[in-house]
N, C-alpha and C positions, 0 to 999 in steps of 0.2 A: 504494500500500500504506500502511498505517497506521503502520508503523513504518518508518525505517534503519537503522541497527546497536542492538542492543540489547545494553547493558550490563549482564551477570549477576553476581551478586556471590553467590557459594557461601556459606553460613555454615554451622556444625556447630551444633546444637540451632534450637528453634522460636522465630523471630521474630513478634510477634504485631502491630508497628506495619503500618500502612494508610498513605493518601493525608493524612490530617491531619497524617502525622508527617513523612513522605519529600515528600508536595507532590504537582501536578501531572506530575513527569514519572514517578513510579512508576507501572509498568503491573501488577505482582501478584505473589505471593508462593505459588509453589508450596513444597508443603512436603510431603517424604517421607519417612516412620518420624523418624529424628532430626536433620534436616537441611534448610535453609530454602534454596529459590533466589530472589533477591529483582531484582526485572526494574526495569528502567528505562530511558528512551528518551535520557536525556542521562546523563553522568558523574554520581554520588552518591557518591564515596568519602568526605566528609567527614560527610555526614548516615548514610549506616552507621556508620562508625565512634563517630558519637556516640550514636546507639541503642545500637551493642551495648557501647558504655563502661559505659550502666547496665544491662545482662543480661548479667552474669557465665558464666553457663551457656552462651552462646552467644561463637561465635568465627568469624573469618570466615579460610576456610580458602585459596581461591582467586577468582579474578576474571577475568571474560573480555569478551570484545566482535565479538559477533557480526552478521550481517547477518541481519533477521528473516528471510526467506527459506531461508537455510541451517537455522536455529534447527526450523522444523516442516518442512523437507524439501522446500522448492520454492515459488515463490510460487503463492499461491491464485490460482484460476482458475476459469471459471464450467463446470461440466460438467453433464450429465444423466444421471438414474439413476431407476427406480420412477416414472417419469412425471412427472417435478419437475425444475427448470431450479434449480441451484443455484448463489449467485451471491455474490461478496464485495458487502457493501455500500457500498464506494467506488467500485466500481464501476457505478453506476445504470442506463448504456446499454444494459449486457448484460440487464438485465430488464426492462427499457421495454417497456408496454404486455402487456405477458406475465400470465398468472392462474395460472400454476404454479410462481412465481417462491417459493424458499425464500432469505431473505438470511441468509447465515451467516457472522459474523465470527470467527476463530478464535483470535484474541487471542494467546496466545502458550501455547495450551494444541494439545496433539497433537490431532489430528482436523478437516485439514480438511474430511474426508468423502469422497477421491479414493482410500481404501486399499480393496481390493478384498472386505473384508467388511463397510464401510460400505456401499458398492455393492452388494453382495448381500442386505444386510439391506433395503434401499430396495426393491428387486425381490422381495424375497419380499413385503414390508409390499402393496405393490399386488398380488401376486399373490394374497393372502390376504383384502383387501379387497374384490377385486371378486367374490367368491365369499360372503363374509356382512359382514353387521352389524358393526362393532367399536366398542362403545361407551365400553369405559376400554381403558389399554393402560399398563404399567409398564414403562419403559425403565430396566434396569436398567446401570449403567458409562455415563451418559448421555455421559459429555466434552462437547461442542460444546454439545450438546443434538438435534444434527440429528434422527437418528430421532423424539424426542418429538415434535418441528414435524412430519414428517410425518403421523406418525398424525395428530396434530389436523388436519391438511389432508386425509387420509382420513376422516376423519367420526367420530374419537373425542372424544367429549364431553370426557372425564376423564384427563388423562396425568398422569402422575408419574413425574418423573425423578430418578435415585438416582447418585447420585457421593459415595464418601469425601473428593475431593479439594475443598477448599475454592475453591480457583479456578475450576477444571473448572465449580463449581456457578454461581459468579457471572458464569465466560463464557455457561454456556448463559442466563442470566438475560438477561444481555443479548442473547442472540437471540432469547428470546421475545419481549423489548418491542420489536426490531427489527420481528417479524414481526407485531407486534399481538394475541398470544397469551395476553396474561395470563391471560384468562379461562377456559382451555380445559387450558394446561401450566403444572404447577407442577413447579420445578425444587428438591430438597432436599439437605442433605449428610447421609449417610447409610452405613451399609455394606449391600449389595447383601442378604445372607441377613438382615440382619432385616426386610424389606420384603415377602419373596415372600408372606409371609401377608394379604399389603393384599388379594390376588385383582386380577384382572382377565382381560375377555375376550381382550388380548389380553400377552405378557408377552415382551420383545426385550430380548436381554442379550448383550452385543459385548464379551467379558470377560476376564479370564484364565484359565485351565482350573481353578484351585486354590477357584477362587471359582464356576465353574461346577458342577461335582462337589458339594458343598455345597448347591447352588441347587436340581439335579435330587434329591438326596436327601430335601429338606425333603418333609416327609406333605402342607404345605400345595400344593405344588406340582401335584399331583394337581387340584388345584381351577382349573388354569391350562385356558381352551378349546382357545387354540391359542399356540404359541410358536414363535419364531427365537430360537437360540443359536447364537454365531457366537465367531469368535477362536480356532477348534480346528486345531491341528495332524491328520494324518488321523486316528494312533495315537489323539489323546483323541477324538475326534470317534466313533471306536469305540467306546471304552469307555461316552461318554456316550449314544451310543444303545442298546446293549447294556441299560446301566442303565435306560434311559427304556422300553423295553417289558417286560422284567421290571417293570415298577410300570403298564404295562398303556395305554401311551402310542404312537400310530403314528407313525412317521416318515416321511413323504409326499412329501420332496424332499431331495436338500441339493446346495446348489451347491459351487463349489471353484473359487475365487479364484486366478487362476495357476498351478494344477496346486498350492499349498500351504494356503491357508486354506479349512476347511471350516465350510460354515454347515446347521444342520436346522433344516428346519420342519416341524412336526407339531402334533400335538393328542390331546384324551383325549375318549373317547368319538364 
């Protein structure tokens, strides 16, 4: 694994230093509404403390020291999903000589693609493919990036991948160039509803429901061929398909991940 314990250092407002400040062992800086989690693979109490001497606004609340493992919920492991051999990249064995090998490094952001609507997004993504064309495809809540990598290994020219979170965006960065993808997936920071107007044929969004609602109401949305919306408990999963055919959208599948997460796929026209 890439890491062993990692050392998180809580602060109250946004820290904006990087790797020129904190050095090689900082691994990245999520940061949520008004609060910084700042990663690192060895001790840094002394270089936080001296960042946030000069940013007032920020304070560092608590500190902790975890084993990566625990940190995303298990260590990674190579599984299969939608036709694709999914694989840490430390671990090279497990895809030797393989041509359906996705390498995905999940750095210390959630998602390492084994949560059961990652899995169902995969399986819809090839079930959707082998049935037509899918030339662009906007993954919106991209985290890892996984989904984007696949379409492009499904046959989409054009991906674009959308995450608010600024880390989220530079993990998946680094698994496009793992995968060799530059050219095909771009990964951006973004929030999810001002994107659905990019269009695409094909539009996968693994989200929270507050941001999904939002998504299916946009007029541009209408313009989407076929789509996977996934991250629904069943209740919203109701509602959002409810919403989705009142605006004249079929709903053609939905899986259900453990008896609790549901996923639709559908399309207009």
């Amino acid at each position: 694994m890439p890491y062993g314990d990692l050392y998180i250092y809580y602060v109250s407002g946004c820290v904006s230093a990087g790797k020129s400040i904190f050095g090689k062992n900082f691994i990245g800086n999520w940061q949520e509404a008004d609060c910084s989690f700042l990663f690192f693979s060895d001790p840094a109490d002394d270089l936080v403390a001296s960042v946030l001497a000069g940013n007032p606004e920020a304070a560092l609340k608590d500190r902790f020291i975890m084993p990566y493992e625990d940190w995303i919920g298990g260590a990674p492991h190579p599984f299969e999903a939608g036709g694709f051999r999914v694989v840490p990249p430390w671990l090279p064995e497990a895809g030797a000589g393989r041509t359906d090998v996705i390498w995905l490094d999940p750095g210390v952001v959630f998602g390492s693609g084994t949560h059961p609507t990652t899995r169902d997004c995969l399986d819809a993504m090839e079930m959707i493919c082998r049935k037509a064309s899918v030339q662009t495809t906007l993954d919106l809540g991209c985290g890892t990036g996984l989904l984007a990598l696949a379409a492009a290994r499904l046959g989409s020219r054009r991906t674009l991948a959308v995450d608010r979170n600024l880390l989220a965006v530079e993990t998946a960065q680094n698994n496009i160039k793992k995968n060799r993808m530059e050219d095909s997936v771009l990964a951006i920071q973004g929030c999810a509803e001002d994107f659905i107007s990019a269009g695409a044929d094909l539009v996968v969004a693994n989200i929270h429901y507050d941001v999904m609602k939002t998504l299916v109401a946009a007029p541009e949305f209408a313009d989407t061929k076929r789509f996977i919306l996934s991250g629904l408990l069943c209740s919203q999963a109701d509602r959002i398909e409810d919403n989705l055919r009142q605006e004249g959208a079929g709903v053609e599948h939905r899986f259900v991940g453990e008896g609790v997460w549901h996923t639709l796929v559908g399309g207009f026209g």
